[in-house]
N, C-alpha and C positions, 0 to 999 in steps of 0.2 A: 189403738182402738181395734176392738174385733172387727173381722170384715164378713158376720153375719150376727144372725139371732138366734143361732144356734143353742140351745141349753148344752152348756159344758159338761159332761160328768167326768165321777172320776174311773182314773184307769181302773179296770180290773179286769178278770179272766171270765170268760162265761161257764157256766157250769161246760162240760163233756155231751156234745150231742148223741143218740144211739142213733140216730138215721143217717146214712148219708143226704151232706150236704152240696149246693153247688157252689160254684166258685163265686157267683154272685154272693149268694147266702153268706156266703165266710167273708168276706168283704165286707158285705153291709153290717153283720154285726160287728166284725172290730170297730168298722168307723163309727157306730151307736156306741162303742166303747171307748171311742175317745181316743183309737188308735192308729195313727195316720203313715208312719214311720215302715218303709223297709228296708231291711240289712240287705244288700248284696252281699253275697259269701262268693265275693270274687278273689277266692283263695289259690295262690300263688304258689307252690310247692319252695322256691327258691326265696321265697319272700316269711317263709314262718321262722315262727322263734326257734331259735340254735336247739335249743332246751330237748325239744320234739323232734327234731331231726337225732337226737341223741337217744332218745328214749324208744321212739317207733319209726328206727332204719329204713321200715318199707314205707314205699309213699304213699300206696294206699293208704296204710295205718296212721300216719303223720297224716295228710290231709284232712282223712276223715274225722281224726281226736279233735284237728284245730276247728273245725266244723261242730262237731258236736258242742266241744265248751261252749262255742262263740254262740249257739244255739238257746243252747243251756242258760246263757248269760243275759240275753237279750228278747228272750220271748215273749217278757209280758211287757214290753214298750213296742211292740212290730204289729203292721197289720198283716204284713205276708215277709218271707224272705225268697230273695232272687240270687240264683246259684247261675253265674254266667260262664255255659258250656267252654267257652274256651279255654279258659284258666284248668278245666279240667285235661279235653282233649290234648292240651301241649304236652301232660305226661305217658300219652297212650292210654293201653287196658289197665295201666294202676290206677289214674285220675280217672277215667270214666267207672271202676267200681267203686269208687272214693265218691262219687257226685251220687250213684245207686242207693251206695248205704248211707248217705247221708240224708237221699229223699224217702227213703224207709225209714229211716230214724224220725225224720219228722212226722212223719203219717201215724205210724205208730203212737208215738209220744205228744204231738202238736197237730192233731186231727181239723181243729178248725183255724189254726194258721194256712191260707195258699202259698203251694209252692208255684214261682215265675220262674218256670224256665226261660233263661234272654240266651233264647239261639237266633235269631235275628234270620231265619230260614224262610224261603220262598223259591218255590220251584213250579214245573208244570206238575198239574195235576198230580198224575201218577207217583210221581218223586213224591210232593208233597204229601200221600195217604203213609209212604212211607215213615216219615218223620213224624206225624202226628201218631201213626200207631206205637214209634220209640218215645217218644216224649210224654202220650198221654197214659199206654198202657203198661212201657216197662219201668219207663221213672215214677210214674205216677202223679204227673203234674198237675195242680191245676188251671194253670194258665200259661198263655205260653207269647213269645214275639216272636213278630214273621215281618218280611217286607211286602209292600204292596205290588212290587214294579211288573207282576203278571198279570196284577187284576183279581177282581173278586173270583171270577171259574176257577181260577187254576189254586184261590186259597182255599174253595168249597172244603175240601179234606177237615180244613181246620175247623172252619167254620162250622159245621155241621154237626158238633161237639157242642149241642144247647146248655152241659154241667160244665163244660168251661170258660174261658176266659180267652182270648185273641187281643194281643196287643198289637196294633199296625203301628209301624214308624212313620209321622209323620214330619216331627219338626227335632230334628235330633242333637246335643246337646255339643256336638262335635265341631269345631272353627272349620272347616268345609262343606260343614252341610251343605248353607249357602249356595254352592256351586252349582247344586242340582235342585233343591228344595225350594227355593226363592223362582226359580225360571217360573217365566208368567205364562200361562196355561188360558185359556180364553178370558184375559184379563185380570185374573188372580196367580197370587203364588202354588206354588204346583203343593204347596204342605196345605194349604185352604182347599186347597182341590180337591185334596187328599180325605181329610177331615171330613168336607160336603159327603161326598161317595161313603166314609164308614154312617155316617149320618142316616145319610137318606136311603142307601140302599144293601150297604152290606151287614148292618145290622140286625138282621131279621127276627133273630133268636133271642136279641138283648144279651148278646155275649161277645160284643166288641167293644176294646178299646184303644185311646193312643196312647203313642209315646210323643210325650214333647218336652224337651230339656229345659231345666231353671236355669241356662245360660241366657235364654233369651226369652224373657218376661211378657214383654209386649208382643212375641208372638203366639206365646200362652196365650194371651189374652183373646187376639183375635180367632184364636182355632175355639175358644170356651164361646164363644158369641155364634160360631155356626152349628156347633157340638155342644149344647149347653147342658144334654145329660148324661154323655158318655165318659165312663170312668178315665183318669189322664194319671197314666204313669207315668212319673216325674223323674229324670235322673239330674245328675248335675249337680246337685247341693252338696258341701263337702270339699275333697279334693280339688271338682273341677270349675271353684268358686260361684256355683249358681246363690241367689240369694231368695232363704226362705220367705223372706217377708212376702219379697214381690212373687215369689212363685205359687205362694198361696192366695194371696190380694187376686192376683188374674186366673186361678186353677181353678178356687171352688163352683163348686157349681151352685145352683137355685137354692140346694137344701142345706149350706155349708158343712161338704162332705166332698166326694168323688174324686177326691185325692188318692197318689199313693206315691209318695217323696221319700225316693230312692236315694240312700247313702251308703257305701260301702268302704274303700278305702279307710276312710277318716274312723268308721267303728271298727272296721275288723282288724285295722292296723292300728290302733289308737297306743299299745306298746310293741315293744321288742320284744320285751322281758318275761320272766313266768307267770307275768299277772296279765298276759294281753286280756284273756276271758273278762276277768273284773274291770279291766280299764275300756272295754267294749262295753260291756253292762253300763257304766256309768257315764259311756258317751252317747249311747242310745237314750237311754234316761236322760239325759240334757235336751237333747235334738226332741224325742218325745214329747217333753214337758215344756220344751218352746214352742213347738205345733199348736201344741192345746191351748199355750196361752196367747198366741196370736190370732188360734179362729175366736177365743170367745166364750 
């Protein structure tokens, strides 16, 4: 059964905006396009086809080609794609102009797809203008994740960015969360606490959202009931067994939408072989077109 009254359309690409848009904006029309699905391009240098380690010896070159295919291959099933800075940093200055050209390629070519940067970054103030000014003005991001554990002052930097997008972690996909996210906080769990605060007051600009993992459904559930309109980047589904049904059942919000259910492993690695491209395309396509036909 759907879990809204959502009219379903079908996929497709919207024409090419000439204005720029915000991050909101690219959001909201993928999801009017029935597009709920994001690739993480959490590309692994040690982890790509043999094929491409033959063909483009430098690793910039190699990262960046498996990126672009996987791009290429998966663009009109995605509502945004999330490049998670690590996977680059581990190779130095070759993976970090590998993640560069890879969010110039997208801008370029997939203007109204958002890029999430998941640098998962939080610092004092000052640090943090820093990060926001690499992340929003050299990569070109539109949206980005931070932790909350300073506080809204010291995420101003980020915040303060009304065309973009702020992901706060609150309820994260990982078996220790727990340890710290669950501590009861004046009666509630400290990820409710969490949630409250982007809710009621760190959202000003209507440019924040969370993170909460499809590991654990019924805490979706409860953070949608205190957050019933902020956008919930979902990770988890895929690899690290979250289950879409229920992570859409407790995610959507009022207008069934505000989704954005993160898979990367399972598409980006979906072969070994020289067809990883097409075997990403037609796992995104799967995952896709199950989204759509479980909202409805």
């Amino acid at each position: 059964m759907p879990f809204s009254r959502r009219k379903t359309k079908s996929i497709r690409l919207r024409p090419q905006q000439h204005h720029p848009q915000s991050c909101g904006e690219k959001l909201a029309n993928r999801w009017q396009d029935g597009l709920f699905l994001c690739v993480g391009l959490d590309s692994d240098y040690e982890q790509l086809p043999t094929h491409l380690h033959s063909a483009f010896p430098n690793v910039q070159d190699s990262l960046f080609e498996f990126n672009r295919q996987i791009i290429v291959a998966t663009a009109r099933w995605v509502s945004a794609f999330k490049p998670n800075l690590a996977f680059y940093e581990q190779s130095g200055l070759p993976g970090l102009m590998a993640l560069k050209r890879t969010c110039d390629f997208l801008k370029k070519n997939y203007p109204d797809i958002p890029i999430i940067l998941d640098a998962k970054r939080g610092d004092i103030g000052n640090t943090n203008r820093g990060y926001a000014t690499s992340f929003f003005d050299y990569y070109g991001a539109d949206a980005v994740t931070v932790q909350p554990y300073l506080g809204r002052e010291a995420l101003v930097p980020f915040l303060s960015h009304s065309d973009k997008h702020i992901f706060v972690l609150c309820r994260t996909s990982n078996p220790g969360g727990a340890e710290i996210q669950k501590l009861l906080v004046e009666g509630e769990p400290l990820y409710l606490k969490i949630a409250r605060l982007v809710q009621d007051d760190w959202n000003r600009l209507d440019n924040v959202g969370l993170v909460a993992g499809a590991t654990y459904p019924e805490e979706i559930a409860a953070i949608r009931a205190v957050a019933p309109d902020l956008p919930l980047l979902i990770p988890g589904v895929g690899s690290q067994g979250g289950d879409l049904v229920s992570a859409l059942k407790n995610g959507l919000d009022r207008h069934g939408g505000g989704v954005i259910i993160n898979s990367s492993r399972s598409i980006i690695y979906a072969s070994e072989g020289e067809d990883f491209a097409e075997a990403a395309g037609k796992e995104a396509e799967k995952v896709a077109t199950e989204i759509r036909r479980i909202i409805g």
